[in-house]
KOLVO-917942 format. One record per residue: residue number from 1; x, y, z of N, C-alpha, C in turn. Coordinates in steps of 0.001 Angstrom, whole numbers, plus 500000, padded with zeros to 6 digits. Example, Ala and Ser with C-alpha at 12.3 -4.5 7.8 and 13.67 -1.06 7.14 Angstrom:
<pts>
pos = 1&nX = 513190&nY = 494310&nZ = 507800&caX = 512300&caY = 495500&caZ = 507800&cX = 513200&cY = 496700&cZ = 507800 .
pos = 2&nX = 512850&nY = 497750&nZ = 507080&caX = 513670&caY = 498940&caZ = 507140&cX = 512900&cY = 500030&cZ = 507870 .
</pts>
This chain:
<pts>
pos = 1&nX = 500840&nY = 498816&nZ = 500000&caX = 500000&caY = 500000&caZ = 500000&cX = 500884&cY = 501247&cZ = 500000 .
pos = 2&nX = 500537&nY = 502412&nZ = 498849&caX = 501356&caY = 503484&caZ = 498880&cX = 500678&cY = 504586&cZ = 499894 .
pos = 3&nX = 501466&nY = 504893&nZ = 501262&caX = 501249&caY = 505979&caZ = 501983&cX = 501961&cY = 507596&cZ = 501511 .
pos = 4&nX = 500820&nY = 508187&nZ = 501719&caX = 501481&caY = 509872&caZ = 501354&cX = 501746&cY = 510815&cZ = 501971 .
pos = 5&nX = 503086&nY = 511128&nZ = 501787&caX = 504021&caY = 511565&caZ = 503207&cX = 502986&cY = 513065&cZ = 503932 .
pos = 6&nX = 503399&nY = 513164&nZ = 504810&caX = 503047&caY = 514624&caZ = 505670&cX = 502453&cY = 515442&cZ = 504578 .
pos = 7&nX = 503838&nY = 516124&nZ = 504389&caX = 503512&caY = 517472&caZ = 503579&cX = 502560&cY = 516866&cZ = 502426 .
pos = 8&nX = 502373&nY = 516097&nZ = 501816&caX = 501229&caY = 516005&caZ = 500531&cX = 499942&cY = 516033&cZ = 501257 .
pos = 9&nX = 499786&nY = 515313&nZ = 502312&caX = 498617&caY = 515694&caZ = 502650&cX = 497745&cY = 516704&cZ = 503482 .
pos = 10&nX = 498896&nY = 517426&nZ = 503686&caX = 498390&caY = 519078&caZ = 504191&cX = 498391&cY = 519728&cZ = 502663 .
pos = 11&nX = 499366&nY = 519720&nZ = 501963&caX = 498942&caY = 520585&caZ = 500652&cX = 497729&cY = 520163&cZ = 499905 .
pos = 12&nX = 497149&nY = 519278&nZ = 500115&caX = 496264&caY = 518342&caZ = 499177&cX = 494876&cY = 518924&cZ = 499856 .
pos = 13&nX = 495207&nY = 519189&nZ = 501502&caX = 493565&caY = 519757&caZ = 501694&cX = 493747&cY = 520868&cZ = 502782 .
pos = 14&nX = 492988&nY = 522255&nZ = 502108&caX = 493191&caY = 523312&caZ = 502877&cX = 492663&cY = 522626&cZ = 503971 .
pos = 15&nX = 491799&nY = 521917&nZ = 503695&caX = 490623&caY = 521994&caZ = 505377&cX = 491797&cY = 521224&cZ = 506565 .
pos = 16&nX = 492820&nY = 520755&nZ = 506325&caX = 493554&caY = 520526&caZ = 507452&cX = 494541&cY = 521620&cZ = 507755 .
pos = 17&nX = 494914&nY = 522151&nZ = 506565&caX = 496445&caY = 523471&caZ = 506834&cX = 495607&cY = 524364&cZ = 507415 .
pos = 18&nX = 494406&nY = 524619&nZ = 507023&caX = 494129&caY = 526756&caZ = 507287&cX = 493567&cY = 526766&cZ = 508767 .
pos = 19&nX = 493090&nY = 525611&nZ = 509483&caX = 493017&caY = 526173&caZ = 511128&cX = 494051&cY = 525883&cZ = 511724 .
pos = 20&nX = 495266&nY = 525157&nZ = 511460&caX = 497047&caY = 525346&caZ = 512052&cX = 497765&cY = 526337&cZ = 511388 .
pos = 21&nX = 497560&nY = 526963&nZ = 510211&caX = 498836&caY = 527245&caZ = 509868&cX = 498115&cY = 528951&cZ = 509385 .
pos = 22&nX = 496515&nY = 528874&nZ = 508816&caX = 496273&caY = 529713&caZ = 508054&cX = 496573&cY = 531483&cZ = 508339 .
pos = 23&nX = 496763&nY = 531815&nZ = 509910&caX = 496808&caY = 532894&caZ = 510118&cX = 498458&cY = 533452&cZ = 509895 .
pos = 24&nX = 499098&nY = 532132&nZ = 509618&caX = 500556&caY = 532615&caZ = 509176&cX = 500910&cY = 532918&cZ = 507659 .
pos = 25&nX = 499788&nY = 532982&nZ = 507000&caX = 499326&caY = 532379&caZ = 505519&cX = 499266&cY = 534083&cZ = 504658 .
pos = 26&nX = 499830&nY = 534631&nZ = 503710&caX = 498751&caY = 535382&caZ = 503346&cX = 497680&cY = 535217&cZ = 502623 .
pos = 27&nX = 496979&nY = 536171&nZ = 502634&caX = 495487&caY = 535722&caZ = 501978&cX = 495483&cY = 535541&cZ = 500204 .
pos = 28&nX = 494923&nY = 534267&nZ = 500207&caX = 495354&caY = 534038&caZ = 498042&cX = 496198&cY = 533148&cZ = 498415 .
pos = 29&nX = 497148&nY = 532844&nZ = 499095&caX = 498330&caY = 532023&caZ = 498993&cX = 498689&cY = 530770&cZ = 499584 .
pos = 30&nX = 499192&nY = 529796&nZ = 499122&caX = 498901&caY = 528402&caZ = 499106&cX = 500275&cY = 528253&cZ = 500227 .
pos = 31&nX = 500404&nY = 527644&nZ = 500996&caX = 501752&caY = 527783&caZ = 502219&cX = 502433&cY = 526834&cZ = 501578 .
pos = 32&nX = 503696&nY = 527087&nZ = 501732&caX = 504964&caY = 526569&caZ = 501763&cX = 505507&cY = 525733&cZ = 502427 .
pos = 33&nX = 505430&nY = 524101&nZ = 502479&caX = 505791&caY = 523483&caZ = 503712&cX = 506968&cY = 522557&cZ = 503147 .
pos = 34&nX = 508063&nY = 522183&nZ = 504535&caX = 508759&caY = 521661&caZ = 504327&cX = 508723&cY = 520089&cZ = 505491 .
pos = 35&nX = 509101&nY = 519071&nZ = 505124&caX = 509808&caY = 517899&caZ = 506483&cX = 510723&cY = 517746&cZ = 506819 .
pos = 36&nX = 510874&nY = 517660&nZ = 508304&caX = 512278&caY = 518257&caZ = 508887&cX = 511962&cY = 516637&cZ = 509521 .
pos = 37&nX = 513081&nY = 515264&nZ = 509133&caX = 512794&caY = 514112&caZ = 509881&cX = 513901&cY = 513439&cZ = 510543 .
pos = 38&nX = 514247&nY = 513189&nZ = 511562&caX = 514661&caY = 512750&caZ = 512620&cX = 514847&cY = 511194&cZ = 513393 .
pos = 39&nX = 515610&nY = 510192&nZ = 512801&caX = 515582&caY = 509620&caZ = 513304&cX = 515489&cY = 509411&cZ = 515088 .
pos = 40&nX = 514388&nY = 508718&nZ = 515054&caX = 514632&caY = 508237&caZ = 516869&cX = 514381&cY = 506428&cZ = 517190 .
pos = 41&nX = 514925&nY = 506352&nZ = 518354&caX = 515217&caY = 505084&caZ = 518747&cX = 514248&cY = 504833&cZ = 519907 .
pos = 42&nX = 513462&nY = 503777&nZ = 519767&caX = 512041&caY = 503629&caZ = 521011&cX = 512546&cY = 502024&cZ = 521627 .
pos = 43&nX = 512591&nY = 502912&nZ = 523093&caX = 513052&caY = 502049&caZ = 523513&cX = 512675&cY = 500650&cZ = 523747 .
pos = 44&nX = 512494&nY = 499333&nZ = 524313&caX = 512391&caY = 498127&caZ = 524055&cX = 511006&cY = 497685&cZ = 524640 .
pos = 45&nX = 510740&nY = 498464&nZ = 525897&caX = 510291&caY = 498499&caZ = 526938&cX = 508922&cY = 499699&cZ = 526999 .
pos = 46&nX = 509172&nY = 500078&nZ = 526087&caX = 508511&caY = 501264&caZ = 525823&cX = 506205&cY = 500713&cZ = 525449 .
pos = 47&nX = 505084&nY = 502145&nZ = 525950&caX = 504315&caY = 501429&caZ = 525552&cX = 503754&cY = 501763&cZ = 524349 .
pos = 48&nX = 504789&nY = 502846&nZ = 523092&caX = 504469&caY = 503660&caZ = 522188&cX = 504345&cY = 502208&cZ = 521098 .
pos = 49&nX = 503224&nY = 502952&nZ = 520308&caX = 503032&caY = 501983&caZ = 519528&cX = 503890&cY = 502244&cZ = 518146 .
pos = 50&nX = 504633&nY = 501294&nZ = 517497&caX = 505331&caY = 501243&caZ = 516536&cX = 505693&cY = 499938&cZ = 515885 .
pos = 51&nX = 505773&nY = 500014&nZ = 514583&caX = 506132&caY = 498798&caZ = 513902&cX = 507860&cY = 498342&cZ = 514408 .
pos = 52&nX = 507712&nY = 496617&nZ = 514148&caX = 509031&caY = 496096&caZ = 514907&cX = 509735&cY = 496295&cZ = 513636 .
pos = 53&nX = 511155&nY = 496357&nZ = 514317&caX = 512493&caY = 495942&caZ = 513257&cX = 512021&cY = 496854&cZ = 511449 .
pos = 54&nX = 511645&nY = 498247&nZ = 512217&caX = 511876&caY = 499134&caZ = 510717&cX = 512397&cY = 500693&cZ = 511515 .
pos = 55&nX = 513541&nY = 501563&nZ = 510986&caX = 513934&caY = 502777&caZ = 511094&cX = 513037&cY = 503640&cZ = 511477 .
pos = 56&nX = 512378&nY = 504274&nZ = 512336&caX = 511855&caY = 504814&caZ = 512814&cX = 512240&cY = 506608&cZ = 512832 .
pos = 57&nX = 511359&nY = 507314&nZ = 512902&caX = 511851&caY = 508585&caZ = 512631&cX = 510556&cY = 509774&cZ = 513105 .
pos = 58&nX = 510983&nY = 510916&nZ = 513823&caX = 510188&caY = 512113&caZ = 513987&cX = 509708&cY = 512479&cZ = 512513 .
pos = 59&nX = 508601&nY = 513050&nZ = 511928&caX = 508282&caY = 513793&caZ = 510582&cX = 507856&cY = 514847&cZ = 511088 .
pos = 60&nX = 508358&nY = 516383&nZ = 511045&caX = 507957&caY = 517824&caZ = 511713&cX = 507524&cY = 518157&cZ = 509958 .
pos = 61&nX = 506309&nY = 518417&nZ = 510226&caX = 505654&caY = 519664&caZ = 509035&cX = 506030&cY = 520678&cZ = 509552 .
pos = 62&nX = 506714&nY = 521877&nZ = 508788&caX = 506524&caY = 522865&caZ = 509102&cX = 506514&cY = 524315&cZ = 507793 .
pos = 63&nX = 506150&nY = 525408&nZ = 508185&caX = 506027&caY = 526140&caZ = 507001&cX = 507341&cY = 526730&cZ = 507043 .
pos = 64&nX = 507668&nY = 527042&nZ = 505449&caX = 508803&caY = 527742&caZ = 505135&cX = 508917&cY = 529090&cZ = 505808 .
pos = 65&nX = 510135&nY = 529413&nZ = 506692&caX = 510146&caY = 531165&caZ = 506494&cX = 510123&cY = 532204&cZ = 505456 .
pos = 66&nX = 509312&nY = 532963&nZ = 506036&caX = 509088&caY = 534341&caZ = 505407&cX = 509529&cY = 535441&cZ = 505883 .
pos = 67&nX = 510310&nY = 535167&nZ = 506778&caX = 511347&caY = 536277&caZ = 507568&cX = 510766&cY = 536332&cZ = 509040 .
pos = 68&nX = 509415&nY = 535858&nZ = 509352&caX = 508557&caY = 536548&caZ = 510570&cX = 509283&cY = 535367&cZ = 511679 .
pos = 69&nX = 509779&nY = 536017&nZ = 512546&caX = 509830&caY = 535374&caZ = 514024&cX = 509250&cY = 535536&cZ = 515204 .
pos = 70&nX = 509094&nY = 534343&nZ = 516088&caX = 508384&caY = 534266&caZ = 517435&cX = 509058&cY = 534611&cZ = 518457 .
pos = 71&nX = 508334&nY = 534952&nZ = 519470&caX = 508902&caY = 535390&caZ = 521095&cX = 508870&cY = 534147&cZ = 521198 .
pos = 72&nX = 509979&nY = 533875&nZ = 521945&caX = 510870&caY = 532257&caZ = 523245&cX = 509822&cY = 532495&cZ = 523890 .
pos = 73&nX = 509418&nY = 531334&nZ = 523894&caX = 508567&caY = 531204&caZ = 525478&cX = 509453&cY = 530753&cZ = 526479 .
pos = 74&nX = 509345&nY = 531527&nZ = 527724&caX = 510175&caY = 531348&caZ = 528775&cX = 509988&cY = 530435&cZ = 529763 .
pos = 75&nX = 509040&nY = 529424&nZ = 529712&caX = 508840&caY = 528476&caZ = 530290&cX = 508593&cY = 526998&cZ = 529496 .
pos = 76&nX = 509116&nY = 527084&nZ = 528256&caX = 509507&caY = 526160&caZ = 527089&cX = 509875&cY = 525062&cZ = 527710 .
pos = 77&nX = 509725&nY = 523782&nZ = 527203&caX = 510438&caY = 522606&caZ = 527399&cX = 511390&cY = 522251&cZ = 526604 .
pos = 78&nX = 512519&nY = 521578&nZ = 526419&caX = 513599&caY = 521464&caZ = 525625&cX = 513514&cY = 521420&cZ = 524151 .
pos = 79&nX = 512445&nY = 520398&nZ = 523713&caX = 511567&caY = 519970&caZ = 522535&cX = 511211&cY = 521631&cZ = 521711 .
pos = 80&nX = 510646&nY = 522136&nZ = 523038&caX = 510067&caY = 523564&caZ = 522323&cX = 510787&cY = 524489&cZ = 521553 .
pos = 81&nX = 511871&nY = 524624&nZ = 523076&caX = 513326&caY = 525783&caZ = 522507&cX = 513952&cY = 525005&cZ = 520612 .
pos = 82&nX = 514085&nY = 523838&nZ = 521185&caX = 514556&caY = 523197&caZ = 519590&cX = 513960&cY = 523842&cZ = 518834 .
pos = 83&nX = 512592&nY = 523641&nZ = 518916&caX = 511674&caY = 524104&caZ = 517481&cX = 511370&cY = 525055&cZ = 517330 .
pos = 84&nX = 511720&nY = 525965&nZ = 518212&caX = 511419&caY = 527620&caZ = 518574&cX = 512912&cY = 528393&cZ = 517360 .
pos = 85&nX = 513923&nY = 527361&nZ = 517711&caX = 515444&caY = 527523&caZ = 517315&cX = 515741&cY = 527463&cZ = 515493 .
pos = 86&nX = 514511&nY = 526495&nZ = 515149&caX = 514934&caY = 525453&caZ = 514002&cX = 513464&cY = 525645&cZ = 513100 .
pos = 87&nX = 512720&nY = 526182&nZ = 513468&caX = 511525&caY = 525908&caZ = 512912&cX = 511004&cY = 527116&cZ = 513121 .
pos = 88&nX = 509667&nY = 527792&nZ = 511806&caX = 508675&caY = 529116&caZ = 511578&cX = 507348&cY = 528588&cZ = 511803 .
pos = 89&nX = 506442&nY = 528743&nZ = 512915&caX = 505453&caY = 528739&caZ = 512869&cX = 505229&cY = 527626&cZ = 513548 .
pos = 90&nX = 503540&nY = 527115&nZ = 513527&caX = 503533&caY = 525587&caZ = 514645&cX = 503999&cY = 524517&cZ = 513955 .
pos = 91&nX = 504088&nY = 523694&nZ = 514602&caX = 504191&caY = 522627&caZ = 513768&cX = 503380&cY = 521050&cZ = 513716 .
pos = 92&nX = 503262&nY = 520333&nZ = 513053&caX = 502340&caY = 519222&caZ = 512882&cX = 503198&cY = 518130&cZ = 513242 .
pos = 93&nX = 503330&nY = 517364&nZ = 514721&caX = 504824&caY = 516385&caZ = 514461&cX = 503998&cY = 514955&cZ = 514562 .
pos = 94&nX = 504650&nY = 514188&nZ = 513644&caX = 503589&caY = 512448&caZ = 513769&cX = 505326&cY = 511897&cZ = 513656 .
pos = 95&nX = 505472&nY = 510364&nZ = 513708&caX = 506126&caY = 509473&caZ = 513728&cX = 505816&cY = 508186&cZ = 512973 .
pos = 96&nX = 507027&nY = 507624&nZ = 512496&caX = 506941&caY = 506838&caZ = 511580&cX = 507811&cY = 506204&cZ = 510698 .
pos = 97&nX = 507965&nY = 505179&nZ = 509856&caX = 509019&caY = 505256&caZ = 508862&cX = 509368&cY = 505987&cZ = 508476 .
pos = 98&nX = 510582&nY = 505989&nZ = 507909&caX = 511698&caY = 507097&caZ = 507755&cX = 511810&cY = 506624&cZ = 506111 .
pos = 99&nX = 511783&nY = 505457&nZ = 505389&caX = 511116&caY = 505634&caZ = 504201&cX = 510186&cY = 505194&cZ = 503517 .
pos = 100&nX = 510087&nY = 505806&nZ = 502089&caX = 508802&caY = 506047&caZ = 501477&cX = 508474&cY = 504065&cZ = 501423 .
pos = 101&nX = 507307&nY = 503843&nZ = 501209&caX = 506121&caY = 504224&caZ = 501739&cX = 506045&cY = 504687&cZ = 503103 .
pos = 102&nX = 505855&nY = 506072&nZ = 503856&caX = 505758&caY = 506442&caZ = 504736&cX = 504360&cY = 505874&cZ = 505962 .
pos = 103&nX = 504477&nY = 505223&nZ = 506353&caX = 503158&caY = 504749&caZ = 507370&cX = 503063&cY = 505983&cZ = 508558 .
pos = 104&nX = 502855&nY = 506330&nZ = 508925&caX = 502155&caY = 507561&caZ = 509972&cX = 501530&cY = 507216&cZ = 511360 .
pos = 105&nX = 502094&nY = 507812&nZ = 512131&caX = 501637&caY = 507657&caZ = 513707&cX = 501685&cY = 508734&cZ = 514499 .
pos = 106&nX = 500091&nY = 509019&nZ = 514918&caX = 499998&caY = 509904&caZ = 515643&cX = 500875&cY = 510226&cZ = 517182 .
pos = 107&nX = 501611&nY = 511471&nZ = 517097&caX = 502695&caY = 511256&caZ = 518616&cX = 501743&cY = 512310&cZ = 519545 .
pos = 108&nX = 501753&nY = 511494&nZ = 520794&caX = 500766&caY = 512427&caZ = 521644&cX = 501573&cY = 512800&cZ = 522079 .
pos = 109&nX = 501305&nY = 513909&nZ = 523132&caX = 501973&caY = 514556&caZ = 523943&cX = 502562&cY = 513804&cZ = 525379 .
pos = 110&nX = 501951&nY = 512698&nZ = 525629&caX = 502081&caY = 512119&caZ = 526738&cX = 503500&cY = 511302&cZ = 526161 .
pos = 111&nX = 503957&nY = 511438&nZ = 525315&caX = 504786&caY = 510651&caZ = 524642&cX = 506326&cY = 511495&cZ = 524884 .
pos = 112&nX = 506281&nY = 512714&nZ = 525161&caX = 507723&caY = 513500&caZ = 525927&cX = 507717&cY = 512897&cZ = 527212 .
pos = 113&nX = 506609&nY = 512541&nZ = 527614&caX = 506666&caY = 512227&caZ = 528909&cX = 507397&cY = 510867&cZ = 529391 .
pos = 114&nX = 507390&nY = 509785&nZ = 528073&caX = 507381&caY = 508610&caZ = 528003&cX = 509092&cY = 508752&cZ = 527827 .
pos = 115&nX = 509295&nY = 509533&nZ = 527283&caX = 510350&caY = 509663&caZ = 526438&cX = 510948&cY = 508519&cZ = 526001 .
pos = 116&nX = 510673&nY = 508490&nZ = 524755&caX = 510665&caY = 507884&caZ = 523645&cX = 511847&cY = 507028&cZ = 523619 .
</pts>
């Protein structure tokens, strides 16, 4: 089965980009996104759900800069400052194979907690 990575399927339907991304958007204009992916290693023991014995990897959607930057939040968690550092705007982060066919997994938040 062919899966379609991140970014195709935010470009493919406004109705998921324009309530995350649209107020960073100008108006008429189709956003610019890039994948920023990351291998990570889950540990053995772990209760995150993931396929066995395949490369595993962070997938960050995020939109291209347009020059505009954010205030640090000063009570950031490490994860944040990274993406505060490295990244324009919010971002959409799932997990998953690292290659194409890309399979997709939703990463909750309880999942920094787990650390991965």
């Amino acid at each position: 089965m062919q899966y379609p990575s991140l970014k195709n399927i935010f470009q493919a339907k406004e109705s998921l980009w324009k309530p995350i991304f649209g107020q960073y958007v100008a108006p008429g204009k189709q956003p610019l996104f890039s994948i920023f992916r990351k291998k990570i290693t889950i540990k053995d023991n772990s209760k995150i759900d993931h396929p066995e014995e395949e490369e595993i990897g962070l997938h960050i959607l995020f939109l291209k800069c347009d020059g505009n930057r954010f205030q640090r939040n000063a009570f950031a968690n490490q994860l944040e400052v990274y993406c505060s550092t490295y990244f324009y705007g919010p971002l959409v982060i799932v997990y998953g194979q690292n290659s194409p066919p890309y399979k997709l997994y939703s990463f909750k938040t309880n999942y920094l907690v787990d650390r991965i």
